[in-house]
Every structure is written in C-alpha cells, then in structure tokens.
C-alpha positions in Angstrom: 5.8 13.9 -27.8 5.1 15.9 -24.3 6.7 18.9 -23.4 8.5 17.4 -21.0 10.2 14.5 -23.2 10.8 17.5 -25.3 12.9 19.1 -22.9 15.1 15.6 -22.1 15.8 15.5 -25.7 17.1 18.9 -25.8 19.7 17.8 -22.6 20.4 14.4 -24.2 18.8 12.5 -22.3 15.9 9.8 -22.3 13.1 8.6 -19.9 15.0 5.3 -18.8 18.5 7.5 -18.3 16.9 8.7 -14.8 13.8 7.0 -14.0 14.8 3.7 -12.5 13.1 0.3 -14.1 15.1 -1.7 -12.0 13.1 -4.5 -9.9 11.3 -3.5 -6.7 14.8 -5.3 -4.6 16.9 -3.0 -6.8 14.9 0.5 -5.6 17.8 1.4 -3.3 20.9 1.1 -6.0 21.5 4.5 -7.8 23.8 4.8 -10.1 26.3 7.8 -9.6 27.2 7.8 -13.2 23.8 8.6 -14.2 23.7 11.3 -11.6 26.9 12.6 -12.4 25.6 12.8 -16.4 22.1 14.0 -15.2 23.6 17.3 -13.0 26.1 17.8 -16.2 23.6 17.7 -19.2 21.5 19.9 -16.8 23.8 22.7 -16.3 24.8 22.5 -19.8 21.0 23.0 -20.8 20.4 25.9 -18.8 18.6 24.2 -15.7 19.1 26.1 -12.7 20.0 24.3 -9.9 20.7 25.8 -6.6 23.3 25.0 -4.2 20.9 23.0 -2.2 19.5 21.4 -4.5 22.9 20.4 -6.0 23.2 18.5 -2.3 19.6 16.4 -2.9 19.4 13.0 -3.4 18.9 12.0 -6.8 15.0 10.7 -6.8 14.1 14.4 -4.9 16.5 16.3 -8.2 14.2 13.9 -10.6 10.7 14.3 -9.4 11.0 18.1 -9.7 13.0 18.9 -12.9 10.7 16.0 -14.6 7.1 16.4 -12.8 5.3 15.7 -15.9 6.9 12.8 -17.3 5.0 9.4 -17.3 7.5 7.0 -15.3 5.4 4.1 -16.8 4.7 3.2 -20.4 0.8 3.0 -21.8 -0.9 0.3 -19.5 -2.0 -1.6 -22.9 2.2 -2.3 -23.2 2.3 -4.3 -19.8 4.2 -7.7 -19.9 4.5 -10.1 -17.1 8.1 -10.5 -17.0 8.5 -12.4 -13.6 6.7 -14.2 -10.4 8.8 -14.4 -7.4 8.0 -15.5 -3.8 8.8 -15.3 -0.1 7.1 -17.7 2.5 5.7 -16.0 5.8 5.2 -18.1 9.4 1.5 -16.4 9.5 -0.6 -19.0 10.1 1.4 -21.3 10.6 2.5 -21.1 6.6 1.8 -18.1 4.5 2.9 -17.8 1.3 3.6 -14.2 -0.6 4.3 -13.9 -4.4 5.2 -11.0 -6.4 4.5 -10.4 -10.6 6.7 -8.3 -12.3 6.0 -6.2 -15.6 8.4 -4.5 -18.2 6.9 -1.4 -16.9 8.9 -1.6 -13.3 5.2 -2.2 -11.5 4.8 -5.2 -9.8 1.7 -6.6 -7.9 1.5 -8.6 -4.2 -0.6 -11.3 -3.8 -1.2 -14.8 -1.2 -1.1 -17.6 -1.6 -3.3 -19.1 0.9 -2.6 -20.0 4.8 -1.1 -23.5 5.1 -0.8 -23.9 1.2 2.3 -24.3 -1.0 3.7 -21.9 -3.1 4.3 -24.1 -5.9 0.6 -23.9 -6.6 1.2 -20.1 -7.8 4.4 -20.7 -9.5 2.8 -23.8 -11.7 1.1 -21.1 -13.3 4.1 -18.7 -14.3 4.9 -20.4 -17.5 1.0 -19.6 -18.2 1.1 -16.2 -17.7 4.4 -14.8 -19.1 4.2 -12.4 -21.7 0.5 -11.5 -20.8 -0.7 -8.4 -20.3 -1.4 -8.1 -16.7 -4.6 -5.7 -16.9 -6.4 -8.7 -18.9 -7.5 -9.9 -15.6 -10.5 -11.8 -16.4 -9.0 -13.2 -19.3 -5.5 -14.5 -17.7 -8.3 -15.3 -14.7 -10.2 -18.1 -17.3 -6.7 -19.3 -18.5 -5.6 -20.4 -15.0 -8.7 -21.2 -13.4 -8.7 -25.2 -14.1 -5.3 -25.4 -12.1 -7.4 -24.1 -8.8 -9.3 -26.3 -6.4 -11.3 -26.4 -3.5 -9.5 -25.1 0.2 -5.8 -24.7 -0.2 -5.5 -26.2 -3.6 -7.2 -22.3 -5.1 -4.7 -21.0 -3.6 -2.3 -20.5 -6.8 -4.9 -18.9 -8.6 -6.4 -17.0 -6.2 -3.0 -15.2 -5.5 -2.2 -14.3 -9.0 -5.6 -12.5 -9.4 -4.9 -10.3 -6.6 -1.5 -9.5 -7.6 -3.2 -8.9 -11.0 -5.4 -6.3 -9.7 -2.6 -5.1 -7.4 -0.8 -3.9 -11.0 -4.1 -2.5 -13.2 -4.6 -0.6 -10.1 -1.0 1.1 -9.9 -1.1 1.4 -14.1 -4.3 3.6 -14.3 -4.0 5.1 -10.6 -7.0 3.6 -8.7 -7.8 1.6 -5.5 -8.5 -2.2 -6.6 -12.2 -1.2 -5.5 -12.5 1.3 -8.1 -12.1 -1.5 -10.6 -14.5 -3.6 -9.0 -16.9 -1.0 -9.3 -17.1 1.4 -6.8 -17.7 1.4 -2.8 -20.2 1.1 -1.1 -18.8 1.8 2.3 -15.6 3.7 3.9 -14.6 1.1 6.5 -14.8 -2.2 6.4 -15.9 -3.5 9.7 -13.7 -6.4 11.4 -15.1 -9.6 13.0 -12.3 -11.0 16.0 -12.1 -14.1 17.7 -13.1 -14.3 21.7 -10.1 -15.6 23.3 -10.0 -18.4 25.8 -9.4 -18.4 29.1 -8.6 -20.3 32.4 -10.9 -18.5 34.2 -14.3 -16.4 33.9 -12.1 -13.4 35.4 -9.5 -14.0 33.0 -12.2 -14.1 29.7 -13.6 -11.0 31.0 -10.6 -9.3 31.1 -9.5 -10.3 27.8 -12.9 -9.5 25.9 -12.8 -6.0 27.8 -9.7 -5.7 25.8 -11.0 -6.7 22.6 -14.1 -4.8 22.6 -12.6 -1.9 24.7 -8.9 -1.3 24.1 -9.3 -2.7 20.0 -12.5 -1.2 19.5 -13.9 -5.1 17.3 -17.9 -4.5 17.7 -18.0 -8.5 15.9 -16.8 -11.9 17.6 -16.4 -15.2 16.8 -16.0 -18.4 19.3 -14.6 -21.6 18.8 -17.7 -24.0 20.3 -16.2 -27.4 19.8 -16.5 -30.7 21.2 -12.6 -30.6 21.9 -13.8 -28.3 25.0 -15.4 -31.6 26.8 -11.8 -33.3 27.1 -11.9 -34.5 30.2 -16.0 -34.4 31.0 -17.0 -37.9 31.2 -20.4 -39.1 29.8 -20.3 -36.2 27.4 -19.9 -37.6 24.1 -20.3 -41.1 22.3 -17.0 -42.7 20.4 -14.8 -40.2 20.9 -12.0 -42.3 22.4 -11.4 -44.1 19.0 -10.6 -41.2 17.4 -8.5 -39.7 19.9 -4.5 -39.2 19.3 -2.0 -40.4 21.9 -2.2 -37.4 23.8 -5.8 -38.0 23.8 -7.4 -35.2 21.8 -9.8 -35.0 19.1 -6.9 -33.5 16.4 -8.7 -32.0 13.6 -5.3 -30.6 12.4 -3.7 -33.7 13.5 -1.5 -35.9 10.9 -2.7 -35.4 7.6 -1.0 -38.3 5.8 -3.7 -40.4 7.3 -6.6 -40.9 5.5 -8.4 -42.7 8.5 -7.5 -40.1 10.9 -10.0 -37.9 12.8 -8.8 -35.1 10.8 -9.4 -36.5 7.4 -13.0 -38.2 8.3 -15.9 -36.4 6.7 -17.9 -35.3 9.3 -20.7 -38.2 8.8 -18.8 -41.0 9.1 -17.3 -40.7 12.7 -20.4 -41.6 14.6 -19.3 -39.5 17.5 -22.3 -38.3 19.4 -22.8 -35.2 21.3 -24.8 -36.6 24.9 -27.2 -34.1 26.7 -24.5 -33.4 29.8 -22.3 -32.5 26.6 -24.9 -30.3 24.9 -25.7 -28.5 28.4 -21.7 -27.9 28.6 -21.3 -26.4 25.4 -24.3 -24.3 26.2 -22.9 -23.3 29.5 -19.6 -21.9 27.7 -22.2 -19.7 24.9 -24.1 -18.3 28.2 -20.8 -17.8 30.1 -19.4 -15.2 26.8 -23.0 -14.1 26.0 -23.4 -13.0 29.8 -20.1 -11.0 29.7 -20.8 -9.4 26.3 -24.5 -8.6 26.7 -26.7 -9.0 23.1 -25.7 -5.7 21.7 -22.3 -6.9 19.5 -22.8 -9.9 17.5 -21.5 -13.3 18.5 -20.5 -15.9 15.7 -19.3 -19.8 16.8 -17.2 -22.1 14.4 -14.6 -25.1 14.8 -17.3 -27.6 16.0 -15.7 -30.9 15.4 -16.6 -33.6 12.9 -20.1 -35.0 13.6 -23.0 -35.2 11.3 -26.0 -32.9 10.4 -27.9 -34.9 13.8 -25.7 -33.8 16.0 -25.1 -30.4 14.4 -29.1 -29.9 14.4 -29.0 -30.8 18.5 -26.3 -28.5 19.1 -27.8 -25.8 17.1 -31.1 -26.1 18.9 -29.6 -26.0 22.4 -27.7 -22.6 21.4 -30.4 -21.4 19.9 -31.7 -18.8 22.5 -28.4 -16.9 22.5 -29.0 -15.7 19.4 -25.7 -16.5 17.6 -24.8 -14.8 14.4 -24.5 -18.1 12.4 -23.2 -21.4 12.7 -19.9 -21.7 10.7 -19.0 -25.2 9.0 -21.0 -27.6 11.1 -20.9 -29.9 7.9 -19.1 -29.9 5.1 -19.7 -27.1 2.3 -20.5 -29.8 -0.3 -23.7 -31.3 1.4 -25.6 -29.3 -0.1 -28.8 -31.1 0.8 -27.8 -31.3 5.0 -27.6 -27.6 4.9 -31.0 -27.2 3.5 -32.0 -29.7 6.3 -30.0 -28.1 9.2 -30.9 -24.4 8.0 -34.6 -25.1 7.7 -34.5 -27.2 11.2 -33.0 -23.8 13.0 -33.6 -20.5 13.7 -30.1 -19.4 13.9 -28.2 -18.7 10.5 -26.5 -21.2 8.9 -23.3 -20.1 7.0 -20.3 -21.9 5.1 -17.9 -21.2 2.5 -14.6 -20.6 3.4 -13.4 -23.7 1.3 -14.9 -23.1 -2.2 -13.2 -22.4 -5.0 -15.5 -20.4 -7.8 -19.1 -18.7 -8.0 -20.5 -22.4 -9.7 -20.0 -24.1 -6.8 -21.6 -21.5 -4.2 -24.4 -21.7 -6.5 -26.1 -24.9 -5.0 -26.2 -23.1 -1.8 -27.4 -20.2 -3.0 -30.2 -21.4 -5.0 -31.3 -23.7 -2.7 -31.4 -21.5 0.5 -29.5 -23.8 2.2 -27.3 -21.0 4.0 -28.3 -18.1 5.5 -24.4 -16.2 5.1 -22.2 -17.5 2.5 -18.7 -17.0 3.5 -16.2 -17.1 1.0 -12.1 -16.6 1.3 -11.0 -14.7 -2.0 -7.6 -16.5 -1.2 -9.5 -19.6 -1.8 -12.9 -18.4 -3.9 -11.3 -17.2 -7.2 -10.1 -13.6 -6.1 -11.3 -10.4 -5.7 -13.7 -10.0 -8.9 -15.1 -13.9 -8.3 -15.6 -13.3 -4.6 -17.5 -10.2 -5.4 -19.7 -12.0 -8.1 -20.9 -14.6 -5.5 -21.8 -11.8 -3.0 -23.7 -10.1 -5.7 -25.5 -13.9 -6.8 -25.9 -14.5 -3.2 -27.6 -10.5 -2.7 -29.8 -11.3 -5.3 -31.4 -14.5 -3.4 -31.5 -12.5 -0.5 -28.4 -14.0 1.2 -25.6 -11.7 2.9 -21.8 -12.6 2.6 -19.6 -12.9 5.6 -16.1 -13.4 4.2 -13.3 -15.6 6.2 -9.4 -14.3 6.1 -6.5 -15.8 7.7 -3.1 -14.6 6.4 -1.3 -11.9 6.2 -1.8 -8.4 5.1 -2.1 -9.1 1.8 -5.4 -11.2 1.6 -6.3 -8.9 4.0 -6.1 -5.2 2.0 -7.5 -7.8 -1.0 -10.4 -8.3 1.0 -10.8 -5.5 2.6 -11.4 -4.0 -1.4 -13.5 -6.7 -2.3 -15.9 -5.7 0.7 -16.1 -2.1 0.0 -17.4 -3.1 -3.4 -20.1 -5.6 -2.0 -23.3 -4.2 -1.4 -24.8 -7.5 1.5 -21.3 -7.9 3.2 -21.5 -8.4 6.9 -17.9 -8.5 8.2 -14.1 -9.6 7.6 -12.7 -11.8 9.4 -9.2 -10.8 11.6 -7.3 -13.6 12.2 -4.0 -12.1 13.8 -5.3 -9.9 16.3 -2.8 -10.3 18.4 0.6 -11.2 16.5 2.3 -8.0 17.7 4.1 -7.6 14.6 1.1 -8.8 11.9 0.5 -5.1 10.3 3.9 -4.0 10.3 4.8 -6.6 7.5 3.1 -3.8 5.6 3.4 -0.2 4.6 0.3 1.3 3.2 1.3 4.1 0.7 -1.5 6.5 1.6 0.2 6.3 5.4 -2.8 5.2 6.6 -3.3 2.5 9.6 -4.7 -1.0 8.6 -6.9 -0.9 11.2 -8.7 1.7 13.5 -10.7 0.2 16.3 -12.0 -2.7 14.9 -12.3 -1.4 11.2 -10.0 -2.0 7.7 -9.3 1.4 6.2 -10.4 1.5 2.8 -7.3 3.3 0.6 -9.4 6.2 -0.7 -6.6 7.0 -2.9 -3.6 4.9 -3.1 -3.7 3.0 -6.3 -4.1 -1.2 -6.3 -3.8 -2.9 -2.8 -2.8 0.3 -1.3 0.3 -1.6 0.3 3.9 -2.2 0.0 5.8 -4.8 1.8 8.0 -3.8 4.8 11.2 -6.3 3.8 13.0 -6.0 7.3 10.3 -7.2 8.9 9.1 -9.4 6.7 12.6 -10.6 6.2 12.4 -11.3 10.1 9.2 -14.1 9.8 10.1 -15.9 7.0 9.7 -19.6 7.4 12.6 -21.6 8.4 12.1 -24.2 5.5 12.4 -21.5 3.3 14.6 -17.9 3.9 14.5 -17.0 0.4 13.4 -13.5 -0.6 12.1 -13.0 -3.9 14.7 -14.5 -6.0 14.6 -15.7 -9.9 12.9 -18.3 -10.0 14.2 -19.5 -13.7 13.0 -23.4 -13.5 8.9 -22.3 -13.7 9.6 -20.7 -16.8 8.8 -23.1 -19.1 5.6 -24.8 -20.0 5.7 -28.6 -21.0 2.1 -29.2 -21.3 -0.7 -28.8 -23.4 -3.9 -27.4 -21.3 -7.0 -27.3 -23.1 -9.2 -29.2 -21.9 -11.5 -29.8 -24.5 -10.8 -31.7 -27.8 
C-alpha cells in the first residue's frame, strides 16, 4: 500500500470515491455528493484547505491533495470493455472508433477513408475481455478479417487504437514502443493544386511552398486532363460516362465500368499529341518550382504497363520523384518490367494489406519506394516491419495518408520509428477545419511549415478528439457520436482457420 492510499484510508475514502472512471463522454459530470463527502472527510482528517482552495473545482482540489496516487490500475489488469464509433465527412467518408478499458483509458483509431465502420466493429466480439497491451497478439487474432484497400481497414483501426492505450498505460509516445526515433519531424509531402491558368498555379504553389512551408509535392498526371484534346488517346470514348469523363471513382456497382476495369484490359492508348500534353503540364509545374523540392505524380488512369512505360519515358527528364500506381500493386512481374525499363522510381503500395504481400515487390526489386497506408497495411508495428524488410533490400518507404488526424498522428509515429522513410503524405491541406478535429495533449501544433510534430512526450497518439468540432462534420448518414453499440457484442462463429 503507498503512502498516499494510506492517507485515503485514514479519511475514509478510496481511489474510485474521487478519481473519475466514468467513460471519456462522461468527463464533464461531477458528482457534488462526492465533492461534498470529499471536502467533509478532509477537514475531518486534518487537511488544510484554504479559503481558496475551498472555491476550486473539484479535479484542481484532487490532483493536489492526491499527487501520488496511480489514477489507473497495473497495465497487466487492462480489459477491453467497449468499441464505439463516430463517422467523419473527411474524405469523403472517414470513419473514427474508440476502445474502451476497465481502467477509464481509451484508444482512437481509423478506420480507413471511404471504408465502413462495420469492418472494425465485426471484430469487437473478438477482442472483448483482452488485454489491450497484447498488441501483437490481439493483432494475429484479427488479422484474417483484413483485406487488401479498404477492406484492412477494420483491423488496421483497432491496432492503432491499441497502441493509442499501451501508450497512455506506461506513459510513452506510440514511437517509443515501436522502438525509438529516428527523427524529430516528420517531413510532409502536399499535393500541387490545379488551376485555370499558369498565373493562377503559380500563385497557388507560391502558397504551398511559401505561406505552408511543404518542401515535397505530388501531381495528379492523368489522362482525364486530355478531355477535350482530340487525337490524344485511343478507346477512350467507350469508357466514358454520360458526362463524358473517364470516372475512375465513378459507379462502383458496375463491374464493367471504367472504374472497376484492371488497368490491362481497357485497351485505351495514350497517342504521341497525348504524351507531349501530359509532358507539357510536368514542364509547366517543374518550370514554376525549379529542381530543388521534389515533385511526385500519381492518379494516371487505367492503361497497361505499355502505356505506363511510354508515359514514363516521356517524363523522364524532369526528374520526378516516383511514379505512383501506374499498375496495379499485384503485378508484381509488370513492375519489375516498368521499373527496369525507367530511370525514374517506381513506387506502389497504398492498397496492401500485410508485410507478405509487400514482399514480392520487395524481393524482386520491382519498386524503387514502397508506399504503404498503415490504415490499410496492418498498422503501426506492420507498417514499420515492411519499411524495415524493404531498408534491408535497399528500398525507401514513402507512406500514403488520407483521413483525418488520427491516421495521421498514427503515421506520423510509425515514421519517426523508420529508419528509410521519405515522406507522409497530407491529404487535407486545405480543409480549413482538418486539425482542429484534434487536440494534442502536449499543446503542440500538428503541423509547422510543412512538417508533423512528433509528441516528444505526450503518451500514445499524443491526441484527443475536439467533440464540438468533430460533432460539427459528422456524416449525414450517420450523426451518432460514440454510443453503445450492444448488437457487436456477441460472437456467433467459430474462426480458426485451420482444422
């Protein structure tokens, strides 16, 4: 027994009498009784309390009578006790969830832009009762329910919010537990911004590089951009939609749609006068940034490894930081191609789910960069094993993000603790109200001129959510906030998957 559970006992009280266990949406409710008993037994043991003080709120009257008593039990008594979610309109769709513990600490994590929540909430009959700090082991349990893209997105949300707890229970950054830092800002890769005219695009990259301080971009480089250039590509009318586009977001209940073709099997070709277009818009950005901040491309369109080779070939003299996604991640053998056809890095990733299946990649050399998104890859400990595999073939790791804060912190802690990692991806630049869905509990900004700030201190994610404002962007299909969510409670199937 410490001193200072000691000195409750000898006013009558215990631990749970004034330190609140009540769930994170309860924080504000204080009950008057307990204050009322707390002031009494204190004057009646001899605690002298000044006028003053007599007027401070309750929390400030605990945390200095009872500095030294532990307002959490021993980390190795964790429980899960609940997984809750709200939905975000970042992205389009952003899901957040949040586990709860018997211990009153709970953990944040995503799950992924554009995915559904129901892939994280699956797994809460899984993980009830666990403890929480058994990462890697909870990690193995769930990992068979997690796919490639959007369908990892369950798992990869429950790892983070896992970390996001061990870290608060021993008091340590997530990247502690990873293994340490390498770095003490993580630098930021933006996207360049279109627009209508050179002027325009020169203003807004002055902006970005300028006024936000990003010393990485990225460009879209697609064959969307030739709309309305004749005689730049072959076959592209078949695949147009009504409004006559090449949708790659377009309706995804058809299979036959441009959208849900594998990039082979279109047949659309790229023409010279198309390649010579897409070049000029490269030379156009290249000429107003100058070769001294690196310039990535992605969102091609879906054509095959020919095509891909061509386009790559005719960019090739602006030195580009990579080529993002020009096939699909699973061609394993067209990479190897493409990459040994070009000069410029090849890089893809942002769609696989676990360390096996960046492995083909990696030990083939068929990417220069791979570029995994933990909210897809397996999480912050799997993401940080394929950048260390990947490191140790040579290969650096870019790593994609697009959601909200809290794959971002998550990745942010993952890259600290990667020795060959190039840059994060921002993808909300410019959503005015993007970091303030947040509140990081070492009052530090997010973001300083074009860099995450790694939490030196601040245990887990660093982060809590800001409810008003979160409250304020929550998606119109769903304005829940965190509430019970009884009917995933129980599990109705057996899951091993071997006999």
């Amino acid at each position: 027994m410490t001193p200072s559970q000691k000195y409750l006992n000898q006013l009558g009280l215990k631990e749970q009498d004034i330190i609140e266990e009540n769930s994170p949406n309860d924080k504000k409710e204080v009950d008057e009784n307990s204050r009322r008993a707390f002031l009494k037994k204190s004057a009646l043991g001899g605690v002298a309390l000044g006028g003053a003080f007599m007027l401070t709120p309750i929390e400030d009257i605990i945390a200095q009578t009872t500095q030294k008593v532990s307002r959490f039990g021993a980390p190795s008594d964790l429980k899960i006790t609940d997984m809750r979610y709200c939905v975000t309109t970042v992205l389009g769709r952003t899901p957040i969830i949040r586990i709860d513990t018997n211990q009153g600490i709970y953990g944040l994590g995503e799950v992924r832009d554009g995915a559904d929540e129901r892939y994280a909430l699956f797994l809460k009959s899984r993980i009830l009762g666990e403890n929480p700090c058994n990462v890697e082991m909870i990690f193995k349990k769930i990992r068979q329910f997690g796919g490639q893209a959007r369908q990892a997105g369950g798992v990869c949300a429950v790892e983070m919010a896992l970390w996001d707890i061990v870290g608060k229970a021993y008091n340590v950054p997530a990247w502690q537990l990873l293994g340490g830092r390498y770095r003490d800002k993580i630098r930021l890769y933006a996207d360049t911004p279109e627009a209508g005219s050179p002027q325009e695009q020169k203003r807004l990259m002055n902006y970005r590089i300028n006024d936000q301080g990003y010393t990485w971009l990225k460009m879209d480089l697609g064959i969307g951009e030739l709309k309305g250039i004749p005689g730049t590509l072959v076959n592209d009318k078949f695949w147009q939609n009504p409004q006559g586009s090449l949708a790659q977001w377009g309706d995804q209940s058809n299979m036959m749609s441009y959208g849900n073709t594998l990039h082979p099997f279109t047949q659309i070709q790229i023409t010279d006068k198309g390649l010579n277009e897409l070049a000029k818009l490269v030379e156009n950005v290249r000429g107003m940034l100058g070769y001294d901040i690196p310039l990535a491309t992605d969102h091609y369109g879906h054509f095959d490894l020919n095509n891909g080779i061509r386009l790559g070939k005719a960019v090739e003299k602006y030195r580009l930081a990579w080529l993002e996604d020009i096939v699909s991640w699973e061609y394993t053998d067209q990479w190897k191609t493409m990459s040994d056809a070009l000069e410029t890095p090849c890089l893809t990733g942002e769609d696989i789910y676990l360390l096996k299946n960046f492995k083909p990649l990696i030990d083939n050399h068929a990417v220069d960069i791979v570029h995994p998104d933990l909210a897809s890859s397996g999480g912050l400990l799997e993401t940080k094993r394929i950048g260390d595999y990947a490191e140790e073939h040579g290969i650096a790791m870019a790593m994609h993000q697009a959601g909200t804060p809290v794959s971002f912190m998550a990745g942010v802690h993952c890259a600290a603790a990667t020795q060959n990692f190039l840059a994060l991806e921002h993808h909300s630049i410019d959503l005015p109200w993007w970091e303030s869905l947040v509140k990081t509990t070492d009052s530090r900004n997010l973001i300083t001129k074009g860099f995450g700030n790694i939490p030196l201190s601040a245990p887990g994610l660093g982060i809590e959510l800001n409810e008003e404002v979160v409250k304020q962007h929550l998606h119109p299909s769903d304005k829940s906030y965190f509430e019970p969510t009884p009917q995933w409670n129980e599990k109705r199937s057996h899951d091993r998957i071997f006999s």
